[in-house]
C-alpha positions in Angstrom: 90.8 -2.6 -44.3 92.2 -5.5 -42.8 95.7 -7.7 -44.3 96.6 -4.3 -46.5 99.5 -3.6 -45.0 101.2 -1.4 -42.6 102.2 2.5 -42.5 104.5 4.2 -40.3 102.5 6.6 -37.3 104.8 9.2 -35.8 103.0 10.8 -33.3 99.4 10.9 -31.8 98.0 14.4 -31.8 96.8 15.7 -28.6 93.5 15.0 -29.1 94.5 11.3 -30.7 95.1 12.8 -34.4 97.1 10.8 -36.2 100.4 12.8 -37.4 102.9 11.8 -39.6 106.0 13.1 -40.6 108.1 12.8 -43.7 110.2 14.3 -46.4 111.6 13.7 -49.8 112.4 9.9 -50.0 108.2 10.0 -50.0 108.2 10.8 -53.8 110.8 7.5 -54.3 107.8 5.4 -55.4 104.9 6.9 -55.6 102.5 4.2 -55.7 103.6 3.0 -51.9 103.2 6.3 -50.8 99.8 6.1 -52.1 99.2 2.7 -50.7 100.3 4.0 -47.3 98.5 7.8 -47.3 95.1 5.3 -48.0 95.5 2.8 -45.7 96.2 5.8 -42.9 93.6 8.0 -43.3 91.2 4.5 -43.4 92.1 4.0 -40.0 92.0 7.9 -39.0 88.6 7.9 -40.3 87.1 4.9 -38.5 88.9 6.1 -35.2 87.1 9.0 -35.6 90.2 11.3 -35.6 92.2 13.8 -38.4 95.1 12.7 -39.9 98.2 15.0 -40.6 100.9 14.9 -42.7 104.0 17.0 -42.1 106.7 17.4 -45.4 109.8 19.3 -45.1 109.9 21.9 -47.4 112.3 20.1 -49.9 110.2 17.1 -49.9 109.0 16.9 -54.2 105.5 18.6 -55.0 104.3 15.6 -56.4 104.2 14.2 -52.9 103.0 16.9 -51.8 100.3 17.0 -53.8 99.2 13.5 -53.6 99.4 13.4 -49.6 97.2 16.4 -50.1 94.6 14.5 -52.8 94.1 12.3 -49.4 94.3 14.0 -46.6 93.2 17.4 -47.7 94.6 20.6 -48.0 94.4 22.1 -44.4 95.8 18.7 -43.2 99.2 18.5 -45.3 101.9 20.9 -44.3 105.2 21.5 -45.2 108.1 22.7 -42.8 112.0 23.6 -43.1 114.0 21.2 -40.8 116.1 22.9 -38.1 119.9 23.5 -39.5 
């Protein structure tokens, strides 16, 4: 998938995994999101590696839901930031 654009890669997983973190500003517009959860998991998949996504837990279900549509279920988790 080449000239598509770029996404934002938090961390590399132990194993190289690709993980990426976010919250609610992902739900802002929708159709980036997309565009970016596509374009990630592209690039997870030809390296041969899992892509994550970890939400906070006050990040919009819709989001959730379409990071989930991607990535999968068992790959899309949600967490409650630190105080």
């Amino acid at each position: 998938m080449t000239n598509v654009g770029s996404t934002g890669l938090d961390v590399f997983g132990p194993n190289g995994e690709f993980v990426f973190v976010g919250g609610p500003n992902k739900a802002r517009n929708p159709a980036d999101f997309g565009k970016k959860l596509r374009i990630s998991k592209y690039v997870a998949d030809q390296e041969g590696v899992p892509a994550w996504y970890f939400l906070t837990d006050d990040t919009p279900g819709r989001a959730i839901d379409q990071a989930r549509k991607v990535f999968g279920d068992d790959n899309v988790h949600t967490f409650k930031m630190p105080e």
